[in-house]
C-alpha positions as CSV (number, residue, x, y, z in Angstrom):
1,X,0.0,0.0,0.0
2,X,1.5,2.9,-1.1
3,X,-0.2,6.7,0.0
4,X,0.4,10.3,-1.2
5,X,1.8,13.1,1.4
6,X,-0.1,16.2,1.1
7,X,1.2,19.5,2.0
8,X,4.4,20.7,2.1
9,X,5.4,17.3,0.9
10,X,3.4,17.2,-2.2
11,X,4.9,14.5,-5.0
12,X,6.3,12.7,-2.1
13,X,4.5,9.0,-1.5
14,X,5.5,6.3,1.3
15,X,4.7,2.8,1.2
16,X,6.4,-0.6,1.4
17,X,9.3,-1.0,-0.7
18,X,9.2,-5.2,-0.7
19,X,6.3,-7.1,-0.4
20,X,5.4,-8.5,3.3
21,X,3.2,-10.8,4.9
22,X,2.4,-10.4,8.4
23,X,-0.1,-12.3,9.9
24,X,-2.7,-9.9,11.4
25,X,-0.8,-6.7,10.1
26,X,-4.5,-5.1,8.7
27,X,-4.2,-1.8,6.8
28,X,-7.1,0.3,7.3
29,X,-8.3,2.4,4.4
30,X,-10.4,6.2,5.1
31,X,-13.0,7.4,3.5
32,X,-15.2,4.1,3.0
33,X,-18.2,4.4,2.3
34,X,-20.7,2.5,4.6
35,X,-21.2,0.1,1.8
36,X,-18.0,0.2,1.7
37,X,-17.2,-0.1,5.2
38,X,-19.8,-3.2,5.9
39,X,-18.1,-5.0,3.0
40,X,-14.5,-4.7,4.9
41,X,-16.1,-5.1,8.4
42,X,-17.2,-8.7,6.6
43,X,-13.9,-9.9,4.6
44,X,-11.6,-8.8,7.6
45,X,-13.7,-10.1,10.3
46,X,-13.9,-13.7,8.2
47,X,-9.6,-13.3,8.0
48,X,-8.9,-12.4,11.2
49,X,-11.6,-15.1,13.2
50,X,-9.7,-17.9,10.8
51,X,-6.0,-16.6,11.7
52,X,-6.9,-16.8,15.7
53,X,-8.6,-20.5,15.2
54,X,-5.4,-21.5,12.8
55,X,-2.7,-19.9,15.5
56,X,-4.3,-21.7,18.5
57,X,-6.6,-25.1,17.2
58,X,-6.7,-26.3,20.2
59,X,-9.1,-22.8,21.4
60,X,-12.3,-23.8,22.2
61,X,-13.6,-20.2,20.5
62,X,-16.8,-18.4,21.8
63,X,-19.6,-18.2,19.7
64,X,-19.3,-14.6,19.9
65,X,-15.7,-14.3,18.3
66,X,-17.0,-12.8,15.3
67,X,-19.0,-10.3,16.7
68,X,-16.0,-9.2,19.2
69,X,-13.6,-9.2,16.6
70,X,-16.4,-6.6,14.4
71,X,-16.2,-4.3,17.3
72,X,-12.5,-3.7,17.4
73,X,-12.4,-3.8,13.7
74,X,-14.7,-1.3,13.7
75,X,-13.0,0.6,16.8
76,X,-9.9,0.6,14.3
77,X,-11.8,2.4,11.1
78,X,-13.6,5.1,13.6
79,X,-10.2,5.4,14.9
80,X,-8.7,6.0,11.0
81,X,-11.7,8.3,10.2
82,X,-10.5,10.9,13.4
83,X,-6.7,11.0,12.7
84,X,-4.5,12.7,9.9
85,X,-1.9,10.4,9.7
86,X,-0.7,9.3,6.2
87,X,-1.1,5.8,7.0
88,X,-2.6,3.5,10.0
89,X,-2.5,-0.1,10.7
90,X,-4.4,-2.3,13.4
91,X,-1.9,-5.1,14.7
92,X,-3.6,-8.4,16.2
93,X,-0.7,-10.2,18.2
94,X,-2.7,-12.4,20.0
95,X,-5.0,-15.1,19.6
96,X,-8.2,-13.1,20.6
97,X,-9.8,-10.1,19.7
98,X,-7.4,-7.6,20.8
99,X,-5.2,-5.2,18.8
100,X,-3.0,-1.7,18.9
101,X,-2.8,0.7,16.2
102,X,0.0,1.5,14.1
103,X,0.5,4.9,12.3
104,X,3.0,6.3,10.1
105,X,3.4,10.1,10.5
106,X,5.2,12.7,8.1
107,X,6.2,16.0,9.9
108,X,9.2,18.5,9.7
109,X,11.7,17.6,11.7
110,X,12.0,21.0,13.3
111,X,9.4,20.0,15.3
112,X,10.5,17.1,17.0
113,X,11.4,16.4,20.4
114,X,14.4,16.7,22.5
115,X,14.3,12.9,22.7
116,X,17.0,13.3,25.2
117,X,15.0,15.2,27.5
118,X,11.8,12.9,27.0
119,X,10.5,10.6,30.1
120,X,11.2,7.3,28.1
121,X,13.8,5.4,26.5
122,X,16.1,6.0,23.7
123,X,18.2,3.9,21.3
124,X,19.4,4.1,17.6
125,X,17.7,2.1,15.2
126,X,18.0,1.5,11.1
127,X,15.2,0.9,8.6
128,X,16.1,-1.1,5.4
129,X,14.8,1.4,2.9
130,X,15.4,4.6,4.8
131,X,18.0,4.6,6.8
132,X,19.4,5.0,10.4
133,X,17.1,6.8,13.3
134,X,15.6,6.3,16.5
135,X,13.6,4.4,18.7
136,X,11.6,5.7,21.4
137,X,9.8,4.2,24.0
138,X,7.7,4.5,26.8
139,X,6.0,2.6,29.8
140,X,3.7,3.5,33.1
141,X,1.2,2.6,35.0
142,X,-2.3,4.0,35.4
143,X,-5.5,3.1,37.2
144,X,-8.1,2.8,35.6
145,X,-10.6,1.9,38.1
146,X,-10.5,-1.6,37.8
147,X,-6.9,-1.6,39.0
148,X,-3.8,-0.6,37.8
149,X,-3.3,-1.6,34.0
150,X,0.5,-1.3,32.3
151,X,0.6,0.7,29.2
152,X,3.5,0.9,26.7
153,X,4.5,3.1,23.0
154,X,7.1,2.7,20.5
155,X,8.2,5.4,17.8
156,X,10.7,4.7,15.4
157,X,11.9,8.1,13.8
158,X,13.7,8.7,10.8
159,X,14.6,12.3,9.7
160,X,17.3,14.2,8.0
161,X,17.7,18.3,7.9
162,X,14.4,19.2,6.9
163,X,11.8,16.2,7.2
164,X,10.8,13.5,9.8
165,X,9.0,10.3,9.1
166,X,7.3,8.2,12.4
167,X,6.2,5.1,12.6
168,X,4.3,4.7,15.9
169,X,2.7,2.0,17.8
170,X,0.0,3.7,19.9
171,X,0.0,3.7,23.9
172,X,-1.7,0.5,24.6
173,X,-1.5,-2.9,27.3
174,X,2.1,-3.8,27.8
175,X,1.6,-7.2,26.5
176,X,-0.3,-6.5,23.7
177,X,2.8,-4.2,22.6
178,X,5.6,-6.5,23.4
179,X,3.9,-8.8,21.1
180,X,3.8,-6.6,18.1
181,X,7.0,-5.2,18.4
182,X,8.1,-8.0,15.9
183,X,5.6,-7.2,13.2
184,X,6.2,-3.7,13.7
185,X,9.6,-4.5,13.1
186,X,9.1,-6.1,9.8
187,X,7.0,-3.6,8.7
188,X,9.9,-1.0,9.5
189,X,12.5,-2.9,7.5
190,X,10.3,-2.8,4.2
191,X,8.8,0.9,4.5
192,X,10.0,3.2,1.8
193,X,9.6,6.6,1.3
194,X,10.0,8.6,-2.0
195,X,10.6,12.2,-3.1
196,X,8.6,14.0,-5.9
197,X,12.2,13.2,-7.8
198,X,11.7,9.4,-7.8
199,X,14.3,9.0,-5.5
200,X,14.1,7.4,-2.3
201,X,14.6,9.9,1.1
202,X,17.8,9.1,3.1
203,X,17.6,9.9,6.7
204,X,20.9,10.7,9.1
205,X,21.1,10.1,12.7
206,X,18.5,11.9,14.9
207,X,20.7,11.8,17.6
208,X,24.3,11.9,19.1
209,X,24.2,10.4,22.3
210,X,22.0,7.1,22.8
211,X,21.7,4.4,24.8
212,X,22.8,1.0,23.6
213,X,20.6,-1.3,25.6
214,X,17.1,-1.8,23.9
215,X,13.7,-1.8,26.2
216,X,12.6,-4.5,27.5
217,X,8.7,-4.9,28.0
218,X,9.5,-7.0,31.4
219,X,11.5,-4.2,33.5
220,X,10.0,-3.8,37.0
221,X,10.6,-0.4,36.2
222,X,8.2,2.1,34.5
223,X,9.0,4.8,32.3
């Protein structure tokens, strides 16, 4: 899937550079109609109750599956309709109806961070297709009146003088995100971004001074 960025970046596109198969890696398309939208809701809903029963046989599945897995499916298109990101992905990691969202952001890269100064962690990271950057991530704990529930993110930035690309997994349950860090990196390694030239953008490092060790979704401790 390959998408246009408007604005200041018009003529540029990003996308997936080498074709990729990750099991419950969904893109989710805007602007469906609800024709449109019902027919999806069907087709993906059908996929994704057949990849939970093929990844665990031996679940005894609810009869309600399929109508749990609509409702985040459909959680994940309302969620696509409110944001301007150029592209966003739900992730199912599990065996169940659960899933985070994935976007990929374009932005200047004047206005990013002082990832140094952020309340999370920091270390380098390289994409494939785009070259070397950043990895950002964070953990806490909030209640949420049933108790105290464990929430993680994780950015990867790319960005040389002028622009910034992000590819985020959004705040969600700690285990949910430690499982989709894998996907999410596979999906890292084959996105591609291209100028209005034809030619593929290049980033440099984002930062001097990172740490080495990566983050561990396990640690006691929270960011």
């Amino acid at each position: 899937m390959t998408t246009a960025i408007g604005d200041d970046l018009a003529g540029w596109s990003i996308g997936v550079a080498e074709e990729v198969d990750i099991p419950g890696w969904l893109y989710l398309p805007a602007d469906l109609s609800t024709k449109e939208q019902d027919t999806w809701l069907d087709e993906a809903g059908t996929a994704l109750v057949d990849l939970i029963q093929a990844t665990a046989p031996q679940l005894d599945l609810p009869p309600t599956i399929a109508g749990q897995v609509r409702e985040v499916l459909q959680a994940g298109l309302s969620a696509r309709a409110e944001s301007t990101c150029e592209l966003m992905y739900q992730v199912w990691p599990v065996a169940g109806p659960a899933a985070v969202l994935c976007e990929v952001n374009a932005t200047r890269t004047e206005e990013l961070p002082d990832w140094k100064q952020m309340p999370g962690r920091v270390h380098d990271a390289v994409a494939r297709h785009i070259g070397p950057g950043l990895q950002y991530s964070t953990r806490r704990v909030v209640d949420e009146g049933d108790g105290p529930e464990d929430l993680s993110a994780v950015h990867f930035v790319f960005a040389d003088a002028s622009y910034a690309f992000l590819l985020s997994l959004q705040e969600g349950p700690s285990p949910l995100i430690a499982q989709a860090l894998t996907p999410l990196a596979i999906f890292k390694d084959a996105l591609a971004v291209v100028r209005e030239d034809g030619e593929l953008f290049s980033s440099t490092p984002v930062v001097e001074v990172i740490e080495d060790s990566a983050w561990p979704v396990d640690e006691e401790e929270v960011s």
